[in-house]
C-alpha positions in Angstrom: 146.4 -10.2 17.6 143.1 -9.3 18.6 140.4 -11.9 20.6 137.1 -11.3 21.9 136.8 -11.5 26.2 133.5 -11.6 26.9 131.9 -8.6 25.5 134.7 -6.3 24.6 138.0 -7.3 22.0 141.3 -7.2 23.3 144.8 -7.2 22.2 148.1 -9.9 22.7 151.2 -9.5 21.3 155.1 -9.2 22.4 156.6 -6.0 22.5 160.5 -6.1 23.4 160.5 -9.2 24.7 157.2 -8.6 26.7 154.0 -9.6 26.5 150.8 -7.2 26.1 148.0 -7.9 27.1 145.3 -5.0 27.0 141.5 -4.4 27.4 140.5 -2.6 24.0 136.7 -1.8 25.1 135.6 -2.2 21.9 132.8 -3.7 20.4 134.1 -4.5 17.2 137.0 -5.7 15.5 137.3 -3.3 13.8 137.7 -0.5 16.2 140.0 -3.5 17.7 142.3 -2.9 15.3 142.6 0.8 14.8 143.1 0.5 18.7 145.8 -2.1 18.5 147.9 -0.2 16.2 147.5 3.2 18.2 149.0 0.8 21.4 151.7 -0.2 19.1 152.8 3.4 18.0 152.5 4.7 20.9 154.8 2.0 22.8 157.4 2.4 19.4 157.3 6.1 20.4 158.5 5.2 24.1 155.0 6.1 25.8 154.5 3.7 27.9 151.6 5.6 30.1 149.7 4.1 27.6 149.5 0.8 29.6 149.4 2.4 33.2 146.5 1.2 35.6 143.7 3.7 36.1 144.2 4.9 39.6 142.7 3.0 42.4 139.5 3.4 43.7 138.9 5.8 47.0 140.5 4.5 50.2 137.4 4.7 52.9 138.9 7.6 54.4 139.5 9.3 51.3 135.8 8.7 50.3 134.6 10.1 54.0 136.5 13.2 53.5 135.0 13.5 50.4 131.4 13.2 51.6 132.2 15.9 54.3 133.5 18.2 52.1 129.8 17.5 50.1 128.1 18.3 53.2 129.7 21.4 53.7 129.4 22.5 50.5 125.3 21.7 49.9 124.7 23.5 53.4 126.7 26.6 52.6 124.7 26.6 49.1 121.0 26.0 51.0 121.7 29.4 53.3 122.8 31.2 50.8 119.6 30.7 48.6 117.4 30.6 52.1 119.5 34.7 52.5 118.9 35.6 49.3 115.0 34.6 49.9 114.8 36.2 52.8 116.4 39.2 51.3 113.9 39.4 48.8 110.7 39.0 51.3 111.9 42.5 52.5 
């Protein structure tokens, strides 16, 4: 079964005794469909990754790291081009 939550259509239905509940991010019920069955051979087929959470946002420290390793990265790109100018004023 497919029902529209808020602007996107999602699916419901039991599969093995349990019950589905997924975001389809579609826009029409049509696409709804062709979604819903691809979820339902996929889950016949024994994937179930299909329904796995997207991973979890950045931990704090995860995301600081991430902004150092930025930092280092855009400063060891501006003295290179600032070399190869220099280089070239010769």
């Amino acid at each position: 079964m497919i029902y529209k939550r808020g602007r996107f259509y999602s699916v419901k239905f039991k599969f093995q005794g349990k019950l589905i509940r997924h975001s389809t991010r579609a826009l029409s019920p049509e696409v709804a469909r062709v979604i819903e069955a691809k979820i339902r051979s996929e889950l016949a087929l024994g994937n179930w990754d299909i329904l796995k959470p997207k991973p979890s946002t950045l931990t704090l420290r995860e995301r600081e790291a991430q902004a150092a390793r930025f930092r280092i990265l855009r400063k060891n790109r501006e003295e290179l081009q600032a070399n190869r100018r220099f280089k070239n004023d010769k």
